[in-house]
C-alpha positions in Angstrom: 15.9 -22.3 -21.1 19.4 -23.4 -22.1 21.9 -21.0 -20.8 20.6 -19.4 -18.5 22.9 -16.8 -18.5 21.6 -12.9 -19.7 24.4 -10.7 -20.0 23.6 -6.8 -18.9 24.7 -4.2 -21.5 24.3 -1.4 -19.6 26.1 1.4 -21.4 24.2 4.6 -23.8 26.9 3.6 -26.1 25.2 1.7 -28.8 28.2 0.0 -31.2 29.9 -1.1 -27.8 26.7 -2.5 -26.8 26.6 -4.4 -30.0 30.4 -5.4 -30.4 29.8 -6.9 -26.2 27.1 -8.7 -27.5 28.8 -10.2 -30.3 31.6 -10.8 -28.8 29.8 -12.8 -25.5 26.6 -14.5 -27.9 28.3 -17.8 -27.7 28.2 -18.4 -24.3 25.4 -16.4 -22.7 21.7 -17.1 -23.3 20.1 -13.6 -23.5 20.8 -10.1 -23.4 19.8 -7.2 -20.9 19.2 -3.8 -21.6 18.7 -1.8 -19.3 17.0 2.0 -18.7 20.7 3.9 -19.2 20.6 2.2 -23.0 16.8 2.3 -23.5 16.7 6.4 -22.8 19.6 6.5 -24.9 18.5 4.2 -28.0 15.1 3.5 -27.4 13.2 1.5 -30.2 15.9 1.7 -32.5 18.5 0.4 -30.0 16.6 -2.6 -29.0 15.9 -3.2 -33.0 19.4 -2.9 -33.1 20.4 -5.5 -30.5 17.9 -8.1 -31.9 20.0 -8.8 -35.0 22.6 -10.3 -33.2 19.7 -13.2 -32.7 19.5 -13.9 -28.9 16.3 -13.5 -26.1 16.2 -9.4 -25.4 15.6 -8.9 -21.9 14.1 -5.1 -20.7 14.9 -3.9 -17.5 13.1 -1.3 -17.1 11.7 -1.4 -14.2 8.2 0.2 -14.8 6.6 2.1 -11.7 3.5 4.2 -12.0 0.0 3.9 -11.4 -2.0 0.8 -12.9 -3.2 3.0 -16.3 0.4 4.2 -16.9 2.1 1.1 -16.6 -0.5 -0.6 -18.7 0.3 1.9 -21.3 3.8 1.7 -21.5 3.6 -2.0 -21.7 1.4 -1.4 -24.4 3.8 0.9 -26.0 6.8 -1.7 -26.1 5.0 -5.1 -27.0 5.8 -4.5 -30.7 9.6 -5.6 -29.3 8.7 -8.5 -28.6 10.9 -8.8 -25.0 11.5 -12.3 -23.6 11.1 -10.5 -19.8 10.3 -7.1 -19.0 10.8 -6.0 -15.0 8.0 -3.9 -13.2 8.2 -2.9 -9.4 6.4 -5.2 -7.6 6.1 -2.2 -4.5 3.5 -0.5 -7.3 1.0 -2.8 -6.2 -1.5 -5.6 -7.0 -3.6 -3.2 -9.2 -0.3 -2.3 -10.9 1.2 -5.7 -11.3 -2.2 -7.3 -12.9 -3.3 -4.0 -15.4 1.0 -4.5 -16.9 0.8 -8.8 -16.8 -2.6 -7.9 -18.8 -1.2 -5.4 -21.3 1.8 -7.4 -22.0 2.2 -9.9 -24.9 1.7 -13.4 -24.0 5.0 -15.0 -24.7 6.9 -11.7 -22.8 7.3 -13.3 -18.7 6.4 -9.8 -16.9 8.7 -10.1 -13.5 8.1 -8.0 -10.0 11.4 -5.7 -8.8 11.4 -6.9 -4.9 14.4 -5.1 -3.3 17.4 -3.8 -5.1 20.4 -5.8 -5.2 22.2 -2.6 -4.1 20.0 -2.0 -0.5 20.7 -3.8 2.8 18.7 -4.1 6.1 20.1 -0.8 6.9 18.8 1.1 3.6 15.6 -0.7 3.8 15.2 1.0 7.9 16.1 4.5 6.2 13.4 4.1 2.8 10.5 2.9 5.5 10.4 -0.7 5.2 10.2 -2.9 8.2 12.0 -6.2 8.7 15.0 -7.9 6.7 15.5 -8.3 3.2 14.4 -11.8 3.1 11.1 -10.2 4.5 10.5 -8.0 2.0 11.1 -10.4 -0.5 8.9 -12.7 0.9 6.1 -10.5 1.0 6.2 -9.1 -2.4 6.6 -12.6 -4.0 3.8 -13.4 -2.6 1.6 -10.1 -4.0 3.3 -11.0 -7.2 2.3 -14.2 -7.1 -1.5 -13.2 -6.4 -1.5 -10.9 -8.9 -0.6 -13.6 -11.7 2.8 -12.2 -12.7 5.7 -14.8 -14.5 7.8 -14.0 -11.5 10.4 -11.6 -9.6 13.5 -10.3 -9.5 15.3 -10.9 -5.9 18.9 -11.3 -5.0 21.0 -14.9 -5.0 20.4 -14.7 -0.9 16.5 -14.7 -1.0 15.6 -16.8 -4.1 15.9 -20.4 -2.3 12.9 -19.2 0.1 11.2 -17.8 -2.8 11.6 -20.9 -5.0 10.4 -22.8 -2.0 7.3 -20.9 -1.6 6.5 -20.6 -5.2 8.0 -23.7 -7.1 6.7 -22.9 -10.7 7.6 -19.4 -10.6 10.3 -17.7 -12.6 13.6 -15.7 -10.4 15.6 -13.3 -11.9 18.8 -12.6 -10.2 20.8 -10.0 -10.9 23.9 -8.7 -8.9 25.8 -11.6 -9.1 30.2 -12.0 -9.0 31.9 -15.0 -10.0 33.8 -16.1 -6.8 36.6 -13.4 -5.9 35.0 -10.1 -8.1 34.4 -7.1 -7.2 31.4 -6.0 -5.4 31.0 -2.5 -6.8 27.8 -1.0 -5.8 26.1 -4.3 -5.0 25.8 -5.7 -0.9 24.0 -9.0 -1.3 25.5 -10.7 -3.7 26.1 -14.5 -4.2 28.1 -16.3 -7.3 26.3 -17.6 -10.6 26.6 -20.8 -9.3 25.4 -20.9 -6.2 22.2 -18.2 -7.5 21.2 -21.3 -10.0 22.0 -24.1 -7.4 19.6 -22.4 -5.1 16.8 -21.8 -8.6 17.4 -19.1 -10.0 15.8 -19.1 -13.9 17.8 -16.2 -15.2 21.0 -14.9 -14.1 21.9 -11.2 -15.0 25.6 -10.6 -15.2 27.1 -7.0 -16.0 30.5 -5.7 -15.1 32.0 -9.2 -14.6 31.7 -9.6 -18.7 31.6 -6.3 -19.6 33.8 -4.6 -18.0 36.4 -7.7 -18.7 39.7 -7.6 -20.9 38.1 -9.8 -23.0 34.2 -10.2 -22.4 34.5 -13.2 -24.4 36.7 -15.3 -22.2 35.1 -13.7 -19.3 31.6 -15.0 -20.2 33.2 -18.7 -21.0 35.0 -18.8 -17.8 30.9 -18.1 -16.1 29.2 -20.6 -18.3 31.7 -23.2 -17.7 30.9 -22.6 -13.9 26.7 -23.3 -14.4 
């Protein structure tokens, strides 16, 4: 993969989905739509995004039982994703029946811990030990259960990369060096997320929500 940037177009709003994505299609390498567009536009919307020509990535996060995932895999190979996200807490039985329903160019990546949790969130939801923990262990059920790869935060993908060196890391949650944190806790800067080997990085707010989305997204890719 070139640039390995996929910017997030996060917004029900479907012509300022398309005019971001115009606008930024120069410098970024994919584009991420996420479950506030896909409710909104469904089909049609990701039909609509394809035209502008780049890799469509679909966050949507599936988490069901086994059958139901399968199905709804099933239900969106006719679009043809690049990546499609599934939570890697739905299991082994989950993770292979949606890896087997999906097309085989489409790289089917496990949700380990939201960028927006910490140690203390994880303590309040039930799960035991750090971040990097959790990570750890659901990389490795991923990894078992024959998946492309995970999503995890800038922090944790160097000991994932380490453990699983031909697997593929999503990284969302990331600000160039001096942005806003928003809603995010462990973040880290494009940079340093790809130094430590990170395949895709997913960048929202820092291009979107930008004076100009075009110079913003320039200003990251001339950082990579």
């Amino acid at each position: 993969m070139g640039n390995p940037v996929f910017v997030a177009l996060d917004t029900p709003n479907l012509d300022r989905a398309i005019e971001i994505a115009k606008s930024v299609k120069g410098h970024v390498g994919g584009l991420k739509l996420g479950l506030e567009f896909f409710c909104a536009h469904g089909h049609h919307g990701v039909h609509e995004i394809q035209k502008i020509g780049l890799p469509i990535f679909l966050d949507l996060k599936l988490h069901d039982i086994p059958n139901t995932v399968a199905k709804a895999m099933q239900a969106i190979n006719v679009l043809e994703p690049a990546i499609v996200t599934i939570h890697a807490s739905g299991g082994r039985a989950m993770m292979e029946d949606a890896k087997a329903a999906a097309n085989g160019h489409t790289k089917v990546v496990g949700v380990t811990l939201l960028t927006s949790l910490d140690e203390r969130d994880m303590g309040k939801i039930g799960y035991a030990g750090s971040p990097h923990d959790q990570v750890e262990r659901l990389a490795g059920l991923a990894q078992e259960a024959g998946l492309d790869g995970i999503v995890c935060s800038g922090n944790e993908v160097a000991t994932a990369h380490k453990a699983w060196k031909d697997g593929f890391f999503v990284v969302p949650g990331l600000r160039p060096k001096g942005g806003k944190m928003g809603d995010q806790k462990r973040t880290v800067t494009p940079r340093q997320a790809r130094d430590n080997g990170a395949s895709v990085l997913v960048i929202g707010r820092p291009i979107t929500g930008a004076d100009d989305p075009n110079a913003a997204a320039r200003a990251i890719e001339g950082t990579l």
